[in-house]
Each structure stands twice: as structure tokens, then as C-alpha cells.
C-alpha positions in Angstrom: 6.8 -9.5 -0.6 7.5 -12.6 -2.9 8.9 -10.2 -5.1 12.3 -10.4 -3.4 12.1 -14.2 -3.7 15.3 -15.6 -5.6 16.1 -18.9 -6.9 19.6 -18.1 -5.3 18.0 -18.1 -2.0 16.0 -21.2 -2.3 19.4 -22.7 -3.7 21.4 -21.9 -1.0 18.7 -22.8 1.8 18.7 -26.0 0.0 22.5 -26.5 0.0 22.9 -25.7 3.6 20.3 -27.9 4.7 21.6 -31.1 2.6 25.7 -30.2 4.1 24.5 -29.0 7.9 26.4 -26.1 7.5 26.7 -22.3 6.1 30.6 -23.0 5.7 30.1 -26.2 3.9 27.4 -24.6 2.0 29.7 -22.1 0.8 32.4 -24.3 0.2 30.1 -26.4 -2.7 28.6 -23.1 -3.6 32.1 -22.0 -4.0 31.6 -18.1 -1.7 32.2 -17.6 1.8 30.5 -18.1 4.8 29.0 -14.6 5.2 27.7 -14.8 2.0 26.3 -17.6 2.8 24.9 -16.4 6.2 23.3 -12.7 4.2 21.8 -14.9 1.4 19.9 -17.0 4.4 19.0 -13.9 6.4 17.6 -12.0 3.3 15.6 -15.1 2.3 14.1 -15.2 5.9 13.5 -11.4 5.8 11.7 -12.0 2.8 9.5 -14.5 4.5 9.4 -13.1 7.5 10.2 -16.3 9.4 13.3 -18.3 10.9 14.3 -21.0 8.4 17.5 -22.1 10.5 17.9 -22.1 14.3 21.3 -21.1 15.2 21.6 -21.5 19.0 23.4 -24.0 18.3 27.3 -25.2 16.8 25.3 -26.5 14.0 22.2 -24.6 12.3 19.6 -26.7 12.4 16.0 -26.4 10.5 12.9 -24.4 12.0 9.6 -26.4 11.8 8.9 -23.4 9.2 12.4 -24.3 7.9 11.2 -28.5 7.2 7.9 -27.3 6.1 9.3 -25.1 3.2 12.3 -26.9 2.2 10.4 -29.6 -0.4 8.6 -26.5 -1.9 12.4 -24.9 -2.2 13.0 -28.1 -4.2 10.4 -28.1 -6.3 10.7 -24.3 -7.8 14.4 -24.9 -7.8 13.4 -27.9 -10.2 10.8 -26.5 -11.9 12.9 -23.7 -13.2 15.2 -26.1 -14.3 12.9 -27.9 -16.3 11.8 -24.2 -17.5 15.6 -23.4 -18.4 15.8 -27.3 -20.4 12.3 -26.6 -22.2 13.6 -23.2 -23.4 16.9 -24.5 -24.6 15.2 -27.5 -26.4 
């Protein structure tokens, strides 16, 4: 399941969480909305849970959503670190 898991994803819920918004999301990610919106939905298929409500004007985080957004962070920097220790 895991498998599917990309550091894209986990970028992009982490984007659209800090701006509120899929379209401002793609706007600093620099693609559009839907491809925004598909990146969200594939990571939530992947997890098998909501990560955003979108009842709303504004998408708003699940409980899940809160709960898994500081692990997001945290593989999101430890491949970073990864990428630096490789290139040192």
C-alpha cells in the first residue's frame, strides 16, 4: 500500500495546507489546480483516508489530515537531509 507513497504527495499535501488552497498550492508549485486536486486524491487513495474536507469554499484539514501532516514534514525533511548527505 505504502508502495504508492511519493515524496510529491507528501509535498503537495504540505503546500496546500501551509497556503489554504489547491489553486494557491499550484500556483507555488507552479501546475494547475487539477493537478493539484489528483495529486491530493491519489495520496488519500493511497492511505485510504480523507486528508482535506472539501464541503467547504476552502479545504480544510481532516483530524487524519492534522494528525499526519508533521510526519509529512518530517520524511519531506529527512529526504532532504538524505539528498545533502549524498551530495556531500
Amino acid at each position: 500500500m505504502l508502495d504508492r507513497l511519493t515524496l510529491d504527495q507528501l509535498r503537495t499535501l504540505v503546500v496546500v495546507a501551509e497556503t489554504g488552497s489547491f489553486s494557491a498550492a499550484g500556483r507555488q508549485l507552479r501546475r494547475v489546480q487539477s493537478a493539484i486536486s489528483q495529486t491530493v486524491q491519489a495520496l488519500e487513495a493511497t492511505l485510504g483516508i480523507a486528508l482535506f474536507d472539501r464541503t467547504g469554499k476552502i479545504p480544510t484539514l481532516t483530524e487524519a489530515g492534522k494528525a499526519l501532516l508533521p510526519d509529512a514534514r518530517r520524511l519531506i525533511a529527512g529526504a532532504e537531509a538524505l539528498r545533502a548527505r549524498a551530495e556531500s
